[in-house]
Every structure is written in C-alpha cells, then in structure tokens.
N, C-alpha and C positions, 0 to 999 in steps of 0.2 A: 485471450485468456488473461494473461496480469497487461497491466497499465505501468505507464510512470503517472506519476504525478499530477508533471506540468501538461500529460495527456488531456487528463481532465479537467483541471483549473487554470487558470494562469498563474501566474506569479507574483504579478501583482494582487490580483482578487484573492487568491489563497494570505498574502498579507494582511490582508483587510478582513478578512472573515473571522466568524468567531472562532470555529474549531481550532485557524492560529493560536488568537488570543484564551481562550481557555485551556488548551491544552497545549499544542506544539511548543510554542514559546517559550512555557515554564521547563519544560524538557530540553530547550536550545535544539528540539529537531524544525527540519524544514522538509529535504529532499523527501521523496517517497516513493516508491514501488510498492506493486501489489495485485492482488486477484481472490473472486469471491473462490470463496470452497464451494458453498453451497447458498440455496433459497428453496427454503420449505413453504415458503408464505407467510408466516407467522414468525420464521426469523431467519436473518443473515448471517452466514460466516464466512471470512473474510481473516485475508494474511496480510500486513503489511508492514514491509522495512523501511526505516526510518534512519535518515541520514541530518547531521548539523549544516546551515546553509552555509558554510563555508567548505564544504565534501564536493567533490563531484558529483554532479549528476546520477540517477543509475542508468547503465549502459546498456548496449544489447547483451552482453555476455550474462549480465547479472538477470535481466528479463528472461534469456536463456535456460540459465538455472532454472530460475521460477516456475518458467513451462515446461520444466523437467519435474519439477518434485510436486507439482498442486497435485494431478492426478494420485500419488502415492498418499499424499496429504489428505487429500477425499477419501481414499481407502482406509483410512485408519482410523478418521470422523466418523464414518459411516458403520466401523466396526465396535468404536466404541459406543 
C-alpha cells in the first residue's frame, strides 16, 4: 500500500531527475513516503509526505501510520 521513496527511485536518480529539479529542490524537500488513494483511469490520487534531505528517512512506524489512515483517507475521497 504506501512506499518510501528510495523504494522506488534511487537516490541518486531521484537527484538527477526533473521532478527533483523542478519541484523538490525549490521546496529544500527530499525524503518521501506515500500511497495512491485511488485510479479511476482517467486520474490518480495520491498522498505524499515530504521530508528535507537532511531528516531521516521514513521509517516503519511512520509507513505504519500510513497503512493505517489510506483506507479512512479513501473513505472520505470517495464520499466527497
């Protein structure tokens, strides 16, 4: 259900990439977690917390949370 980050990219390639340079950077974020809500097919939603690369990593605890609260998070997408 959610991801870190460096699950999906490296850390070096997420350096190198645009979404760094266009966004993160100007933000001073790095670290990341996260998980889709939903896929209609027509569009994504998607949570993601965003840590400065000098933070910790996210941990299990914190991925913990996360797959604790998506499901409530989908319920309330889906109500609105």
């Amino acid at each position: 259900m959610g991801r870190y980050g460096n699950e999906l990219v490296d850390d070096s390639d997420l350096l190198e990439s645009e979404f760094y340079h266009d966004f993160l950077r100007h933000y001073g974020m790095f670290r990341q977690c996260g998980a889709v809500l939903g896929d209609s097919g027509a569009a994504v939603s998607t949570i993601t917390f965003l840590r400065e690369r000098k933070a910790k990593s996210f941990g299990y605890r914190q991925l913990g949370l996360l797959r604790i609260l998506v499901p409530e998070i989908q319920n309330a997408v889906r109500v609105h």
